[in-house]
The first five atom37 places (N, CA, C, CB, O) and aatype in JSON, in Angstrom:
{
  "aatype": [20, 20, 20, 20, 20, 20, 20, 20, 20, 20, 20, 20, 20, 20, 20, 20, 20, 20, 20, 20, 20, 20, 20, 20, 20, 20, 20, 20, 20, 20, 20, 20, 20, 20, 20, 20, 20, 20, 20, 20, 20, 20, 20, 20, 20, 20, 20, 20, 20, 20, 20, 20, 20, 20, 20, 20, 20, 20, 20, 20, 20, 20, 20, 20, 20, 20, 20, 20, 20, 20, 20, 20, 20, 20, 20, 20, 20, 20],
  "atom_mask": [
    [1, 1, 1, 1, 1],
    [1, 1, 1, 1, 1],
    [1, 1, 1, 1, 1],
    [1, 1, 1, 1, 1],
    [1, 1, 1, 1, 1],
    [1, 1, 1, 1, 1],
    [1, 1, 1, 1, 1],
    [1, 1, 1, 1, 1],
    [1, 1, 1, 1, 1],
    [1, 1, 1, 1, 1],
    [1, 1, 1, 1, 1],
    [1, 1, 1, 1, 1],
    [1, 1, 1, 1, 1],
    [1, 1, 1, 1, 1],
    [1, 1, 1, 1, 1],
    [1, 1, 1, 1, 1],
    [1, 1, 1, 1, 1],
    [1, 1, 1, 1, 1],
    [1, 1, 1, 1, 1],
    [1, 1, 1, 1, 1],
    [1, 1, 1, 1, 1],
    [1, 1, 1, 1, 1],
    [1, 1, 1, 1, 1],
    [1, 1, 1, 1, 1],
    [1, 1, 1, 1, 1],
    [1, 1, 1, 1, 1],
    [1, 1, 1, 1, 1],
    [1, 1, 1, 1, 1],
    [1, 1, 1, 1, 1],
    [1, 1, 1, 1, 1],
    [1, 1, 1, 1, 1],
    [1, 1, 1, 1, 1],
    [1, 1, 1, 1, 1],
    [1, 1, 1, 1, 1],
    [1, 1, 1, 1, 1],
    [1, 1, 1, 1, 1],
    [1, 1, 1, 1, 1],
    [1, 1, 1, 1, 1],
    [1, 1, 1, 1, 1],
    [1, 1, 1, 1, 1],
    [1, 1, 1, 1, 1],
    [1, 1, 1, 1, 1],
    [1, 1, 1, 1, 1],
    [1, 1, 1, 1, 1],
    [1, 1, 1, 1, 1],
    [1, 1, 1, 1, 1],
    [1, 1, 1, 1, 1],
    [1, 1, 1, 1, 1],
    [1, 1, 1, 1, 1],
    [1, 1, 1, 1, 1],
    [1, 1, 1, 1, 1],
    [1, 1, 1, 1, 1],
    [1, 1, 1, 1, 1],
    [1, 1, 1, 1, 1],
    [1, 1, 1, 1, 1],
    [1, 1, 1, 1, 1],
    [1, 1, 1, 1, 1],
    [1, 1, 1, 1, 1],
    [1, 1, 1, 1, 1],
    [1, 1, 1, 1, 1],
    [1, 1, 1, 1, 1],
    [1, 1, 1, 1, 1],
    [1, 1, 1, 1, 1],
    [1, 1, 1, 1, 1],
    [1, 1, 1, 1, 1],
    [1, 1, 1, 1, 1],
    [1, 1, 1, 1, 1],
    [1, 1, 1, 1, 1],
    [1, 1, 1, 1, 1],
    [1, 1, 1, 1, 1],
    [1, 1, 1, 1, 1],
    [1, 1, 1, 1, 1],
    [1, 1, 1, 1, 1],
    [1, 1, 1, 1, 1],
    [1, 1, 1, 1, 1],
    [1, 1, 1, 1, 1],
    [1, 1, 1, 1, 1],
    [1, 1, 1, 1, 1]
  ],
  "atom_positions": [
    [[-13.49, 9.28, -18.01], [-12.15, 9.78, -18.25], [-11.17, 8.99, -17.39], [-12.07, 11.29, -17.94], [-11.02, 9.05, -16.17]],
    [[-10.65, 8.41, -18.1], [-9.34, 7.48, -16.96], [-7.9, 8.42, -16.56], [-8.53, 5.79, -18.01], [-7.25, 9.04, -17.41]],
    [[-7.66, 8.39, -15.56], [-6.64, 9.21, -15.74], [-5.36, 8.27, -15.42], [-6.82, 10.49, -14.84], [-5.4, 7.44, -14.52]],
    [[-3.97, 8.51, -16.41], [-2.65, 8.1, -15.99], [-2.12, 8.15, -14.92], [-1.93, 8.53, -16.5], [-1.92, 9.32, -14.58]],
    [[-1.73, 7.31, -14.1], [-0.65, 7.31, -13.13], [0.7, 7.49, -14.06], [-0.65, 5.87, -12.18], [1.14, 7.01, -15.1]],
    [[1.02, 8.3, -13.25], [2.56, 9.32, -12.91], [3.4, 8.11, -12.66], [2.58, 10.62, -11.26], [3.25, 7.31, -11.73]],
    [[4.41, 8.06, -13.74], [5.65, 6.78, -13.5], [6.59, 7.0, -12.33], [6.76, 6.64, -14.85], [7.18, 6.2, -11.61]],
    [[6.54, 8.65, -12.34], [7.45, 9.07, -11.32], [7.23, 9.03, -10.11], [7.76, 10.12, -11.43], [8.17, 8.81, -9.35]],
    [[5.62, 9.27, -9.46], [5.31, 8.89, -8.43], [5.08, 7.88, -8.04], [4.74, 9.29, -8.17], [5.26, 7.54, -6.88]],
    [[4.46, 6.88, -9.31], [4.59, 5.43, -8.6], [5.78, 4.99, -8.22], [4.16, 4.37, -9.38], [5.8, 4.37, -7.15]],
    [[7.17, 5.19, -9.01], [8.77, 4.84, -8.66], [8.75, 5.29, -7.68], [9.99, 5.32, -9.4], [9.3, 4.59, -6.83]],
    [[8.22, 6.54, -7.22], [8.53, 6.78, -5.72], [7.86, 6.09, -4.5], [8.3, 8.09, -5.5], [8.28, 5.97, -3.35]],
    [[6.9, 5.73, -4.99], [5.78, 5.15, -3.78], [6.46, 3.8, -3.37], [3.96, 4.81, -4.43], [6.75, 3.34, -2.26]],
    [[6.65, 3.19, -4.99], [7.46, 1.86, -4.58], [8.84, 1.76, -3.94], [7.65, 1.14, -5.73], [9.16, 0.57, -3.86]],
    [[9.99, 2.76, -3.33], [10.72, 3.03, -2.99], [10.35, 3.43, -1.47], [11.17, 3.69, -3.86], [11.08, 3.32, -0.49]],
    [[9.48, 3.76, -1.51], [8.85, 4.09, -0.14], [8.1, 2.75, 1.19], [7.57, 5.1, -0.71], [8.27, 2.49, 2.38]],
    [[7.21, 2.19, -0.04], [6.49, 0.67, 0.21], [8.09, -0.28, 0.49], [5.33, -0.04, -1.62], [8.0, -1.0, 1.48]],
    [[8.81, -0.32, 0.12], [9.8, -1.05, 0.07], [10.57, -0.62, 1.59], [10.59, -0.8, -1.37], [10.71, -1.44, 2.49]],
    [[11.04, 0.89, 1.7], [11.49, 1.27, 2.79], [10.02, 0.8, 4.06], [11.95, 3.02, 2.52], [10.28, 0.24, 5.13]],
    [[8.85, 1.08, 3.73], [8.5, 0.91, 4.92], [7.8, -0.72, 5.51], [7.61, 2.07, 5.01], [7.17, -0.95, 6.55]],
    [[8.21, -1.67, 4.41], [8.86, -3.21, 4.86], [9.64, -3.48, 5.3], [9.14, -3.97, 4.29], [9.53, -4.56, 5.87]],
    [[10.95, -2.79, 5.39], [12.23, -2.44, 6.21], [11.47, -2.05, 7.64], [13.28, -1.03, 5.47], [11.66, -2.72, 8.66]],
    [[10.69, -1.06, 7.61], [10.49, -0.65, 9.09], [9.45, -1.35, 9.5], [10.25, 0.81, 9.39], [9.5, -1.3, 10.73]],
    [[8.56, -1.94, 9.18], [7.62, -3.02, 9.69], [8.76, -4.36, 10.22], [6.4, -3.54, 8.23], [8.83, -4.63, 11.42]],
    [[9.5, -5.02, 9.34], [10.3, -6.09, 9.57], [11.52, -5.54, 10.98], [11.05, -6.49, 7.93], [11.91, -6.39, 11.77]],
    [[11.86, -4.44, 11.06], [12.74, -4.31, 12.1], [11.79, -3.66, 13.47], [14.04, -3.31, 11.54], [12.39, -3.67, 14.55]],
    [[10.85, -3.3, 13.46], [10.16, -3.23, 14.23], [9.28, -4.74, 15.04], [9.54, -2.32, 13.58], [8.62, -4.55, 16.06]],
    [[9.37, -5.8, 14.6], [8.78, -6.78, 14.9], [9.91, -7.93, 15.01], [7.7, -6.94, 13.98], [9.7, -9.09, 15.37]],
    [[11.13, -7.4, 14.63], [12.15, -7.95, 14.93], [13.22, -7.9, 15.83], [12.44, -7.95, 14.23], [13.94, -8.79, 16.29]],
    [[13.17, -6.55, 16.02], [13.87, -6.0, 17.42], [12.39, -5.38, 18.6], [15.19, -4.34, 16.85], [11.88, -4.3, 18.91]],
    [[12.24, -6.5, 18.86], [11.03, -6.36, 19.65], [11.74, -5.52, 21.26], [10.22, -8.21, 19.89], [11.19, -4.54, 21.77]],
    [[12.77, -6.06, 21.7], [13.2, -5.32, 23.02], [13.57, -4.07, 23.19], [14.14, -5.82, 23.52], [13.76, -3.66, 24.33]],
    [[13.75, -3.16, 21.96], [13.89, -2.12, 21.92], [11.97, -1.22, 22.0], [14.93, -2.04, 20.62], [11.0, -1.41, 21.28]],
    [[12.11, -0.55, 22.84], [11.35, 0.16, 23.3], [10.27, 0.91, 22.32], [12.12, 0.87, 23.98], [9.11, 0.53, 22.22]],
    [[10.86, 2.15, 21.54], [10.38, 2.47, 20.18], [10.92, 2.48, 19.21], [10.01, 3.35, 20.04], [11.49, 3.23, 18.43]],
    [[10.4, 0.57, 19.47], [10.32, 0.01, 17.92], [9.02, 0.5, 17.37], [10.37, -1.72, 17.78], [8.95, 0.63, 16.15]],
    [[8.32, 0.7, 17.87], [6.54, 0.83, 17.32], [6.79, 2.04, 16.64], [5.06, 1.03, 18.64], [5.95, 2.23, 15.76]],
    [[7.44, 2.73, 16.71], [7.46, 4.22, 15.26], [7.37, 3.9, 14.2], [8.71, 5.15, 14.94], [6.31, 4.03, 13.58]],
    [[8.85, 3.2, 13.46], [8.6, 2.78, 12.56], [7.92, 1.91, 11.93], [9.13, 2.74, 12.43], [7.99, 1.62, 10.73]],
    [[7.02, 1.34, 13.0], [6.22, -0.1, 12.22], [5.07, 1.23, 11.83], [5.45, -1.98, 13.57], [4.42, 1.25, 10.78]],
    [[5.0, 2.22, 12.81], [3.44, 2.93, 12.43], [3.39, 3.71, 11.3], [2.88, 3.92, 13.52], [2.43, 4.0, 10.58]],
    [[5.03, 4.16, 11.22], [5.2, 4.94, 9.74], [5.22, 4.44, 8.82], [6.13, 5.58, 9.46], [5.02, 5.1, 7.8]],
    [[5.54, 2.78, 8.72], [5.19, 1.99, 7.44], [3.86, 1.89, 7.31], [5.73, 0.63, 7.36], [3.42, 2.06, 6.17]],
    [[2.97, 1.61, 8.36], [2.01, 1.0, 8.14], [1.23, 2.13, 7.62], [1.56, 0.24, 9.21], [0.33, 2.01, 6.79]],
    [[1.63, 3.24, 8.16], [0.89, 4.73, 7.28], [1.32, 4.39, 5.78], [1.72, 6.63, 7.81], [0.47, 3.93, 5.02]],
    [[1.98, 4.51, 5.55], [2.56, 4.86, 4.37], [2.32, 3.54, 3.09], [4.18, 5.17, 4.78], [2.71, 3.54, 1.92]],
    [[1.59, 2.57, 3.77], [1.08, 1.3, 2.99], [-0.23, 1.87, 3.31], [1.47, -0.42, 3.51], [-0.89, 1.5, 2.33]],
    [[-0.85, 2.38, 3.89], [-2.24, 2.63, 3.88], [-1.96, 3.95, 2.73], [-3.03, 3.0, 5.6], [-1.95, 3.61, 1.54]],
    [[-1.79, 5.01, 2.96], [-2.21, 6.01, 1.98], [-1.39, 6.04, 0.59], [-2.1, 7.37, 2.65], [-1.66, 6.91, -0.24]],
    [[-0.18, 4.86, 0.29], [-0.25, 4.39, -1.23], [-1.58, 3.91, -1.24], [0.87, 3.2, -1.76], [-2.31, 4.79, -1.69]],
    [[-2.36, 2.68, -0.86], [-2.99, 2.16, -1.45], [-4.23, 2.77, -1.44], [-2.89, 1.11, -1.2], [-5.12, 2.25, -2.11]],
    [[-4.45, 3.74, -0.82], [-5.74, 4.61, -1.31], [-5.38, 5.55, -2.22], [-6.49, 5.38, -0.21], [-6.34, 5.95, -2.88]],
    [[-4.09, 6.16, -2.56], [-4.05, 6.71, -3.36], [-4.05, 6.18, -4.53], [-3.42, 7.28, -3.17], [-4.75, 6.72, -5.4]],
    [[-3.49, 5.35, -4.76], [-3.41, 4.69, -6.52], [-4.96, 3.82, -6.28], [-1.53, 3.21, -7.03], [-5.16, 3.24, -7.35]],
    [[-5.97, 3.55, -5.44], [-6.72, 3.19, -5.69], [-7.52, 4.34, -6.02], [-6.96, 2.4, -4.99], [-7.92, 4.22, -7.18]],
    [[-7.88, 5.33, -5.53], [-8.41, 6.65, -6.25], [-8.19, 6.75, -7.7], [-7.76, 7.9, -5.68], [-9.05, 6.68, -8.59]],
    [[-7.06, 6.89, -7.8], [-6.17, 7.23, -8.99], [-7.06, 5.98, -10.0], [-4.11, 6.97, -8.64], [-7.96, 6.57, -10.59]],
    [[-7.05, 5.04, -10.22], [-7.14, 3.69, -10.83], [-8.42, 3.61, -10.97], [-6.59, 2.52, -10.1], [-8.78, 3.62, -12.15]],
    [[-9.49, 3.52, -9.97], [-10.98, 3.65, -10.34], [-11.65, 5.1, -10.56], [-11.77, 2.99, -9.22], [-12.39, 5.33, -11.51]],
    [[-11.36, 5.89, -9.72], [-11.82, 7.46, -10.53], [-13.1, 7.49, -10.64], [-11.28, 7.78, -12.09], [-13.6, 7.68, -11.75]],
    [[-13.83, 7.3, -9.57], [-15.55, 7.17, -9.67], [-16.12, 6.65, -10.81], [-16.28, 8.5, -9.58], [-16.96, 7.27, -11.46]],
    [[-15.56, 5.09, -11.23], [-16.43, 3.93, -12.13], [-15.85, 3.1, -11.51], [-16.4, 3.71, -13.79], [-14.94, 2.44, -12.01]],
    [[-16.26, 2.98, -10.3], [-15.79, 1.56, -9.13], [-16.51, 0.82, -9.41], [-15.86, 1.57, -7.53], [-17.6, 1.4, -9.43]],
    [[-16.66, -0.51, -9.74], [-17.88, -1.86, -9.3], [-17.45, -2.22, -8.39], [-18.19, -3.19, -10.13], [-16.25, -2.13, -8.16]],
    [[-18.31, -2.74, -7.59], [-18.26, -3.4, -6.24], [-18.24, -4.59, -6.84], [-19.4, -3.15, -5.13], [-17.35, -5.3, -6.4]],
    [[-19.01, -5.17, -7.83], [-19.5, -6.48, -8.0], [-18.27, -6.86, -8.29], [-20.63, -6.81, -9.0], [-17.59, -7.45, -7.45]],
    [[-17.69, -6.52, -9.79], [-16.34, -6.59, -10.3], [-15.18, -6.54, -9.35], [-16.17, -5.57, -11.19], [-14.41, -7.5, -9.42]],
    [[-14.9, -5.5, -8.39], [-13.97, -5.84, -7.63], [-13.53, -7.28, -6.97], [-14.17, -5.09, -6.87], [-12.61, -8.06, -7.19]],
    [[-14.93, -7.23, -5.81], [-15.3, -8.78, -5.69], [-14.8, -10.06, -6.56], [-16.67, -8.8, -5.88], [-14.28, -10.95, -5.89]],
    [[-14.86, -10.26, -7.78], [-14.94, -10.73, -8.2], [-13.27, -11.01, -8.62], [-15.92, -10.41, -8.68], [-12.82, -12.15, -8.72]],
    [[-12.67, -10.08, -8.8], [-11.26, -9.99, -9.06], [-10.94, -10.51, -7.68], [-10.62, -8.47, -9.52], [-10.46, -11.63, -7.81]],
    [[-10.99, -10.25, -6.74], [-10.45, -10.07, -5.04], [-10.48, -11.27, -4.83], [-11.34, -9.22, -3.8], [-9.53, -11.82, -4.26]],
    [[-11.98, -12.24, -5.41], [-12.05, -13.75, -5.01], [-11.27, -14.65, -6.2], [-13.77, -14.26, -4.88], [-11.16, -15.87, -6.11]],
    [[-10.9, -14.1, -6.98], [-9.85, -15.29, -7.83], [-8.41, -14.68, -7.82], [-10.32, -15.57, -9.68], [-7.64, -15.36, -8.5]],
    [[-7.86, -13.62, -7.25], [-6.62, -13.59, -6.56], [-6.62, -14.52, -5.21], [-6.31, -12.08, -6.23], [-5.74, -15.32, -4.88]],
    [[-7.69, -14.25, -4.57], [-7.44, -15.51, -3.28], [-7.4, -16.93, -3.23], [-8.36, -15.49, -2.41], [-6.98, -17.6, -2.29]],
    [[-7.92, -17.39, -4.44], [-8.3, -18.69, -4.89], [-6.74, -19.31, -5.71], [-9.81, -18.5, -6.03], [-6.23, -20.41, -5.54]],
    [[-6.3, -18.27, -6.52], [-5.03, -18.74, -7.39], [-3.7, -18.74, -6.56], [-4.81, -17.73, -8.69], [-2.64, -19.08, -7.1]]
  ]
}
């Protein structure tokens, strides 16, 4: 059973992923400010649990390992 991703939550995730490149980039950019490290940690959350979530979402227990692999090494190659 495959299930649809939600247009609405992905628009949101990507609005989010986007904001928290903003806070990774000003966090490593205004390095002399003290806590800068918040926002780099709240992006970096928030790029970790999109991408487990739409990866859940997307394989749905019929993961290949082999196949992944296999995709993973000709995105790195191209």
């Amino acid at each position: 059973m495959k299930i649809e991703i939600d247009q609405n939550i992905s628009r949101n995730f990507h609005i989010l992923k986007v904001s928290s490149i903003f806070m990774v980039f000003f966090g490593h950019f205004f390095t002399q400010i003290e806590i800068a490290w918040v926002p780099v940690a709240v992006g970096l959350v928030i790029f970790s649990f999109s991408s487990a979530y739409f990866t859940a979402i997307k394989y749905d227990g019929e993961f290949d390992l082999k196949e992944f692999y296999i995709k993973d090494i000709r995105i790195g190659i191209a």
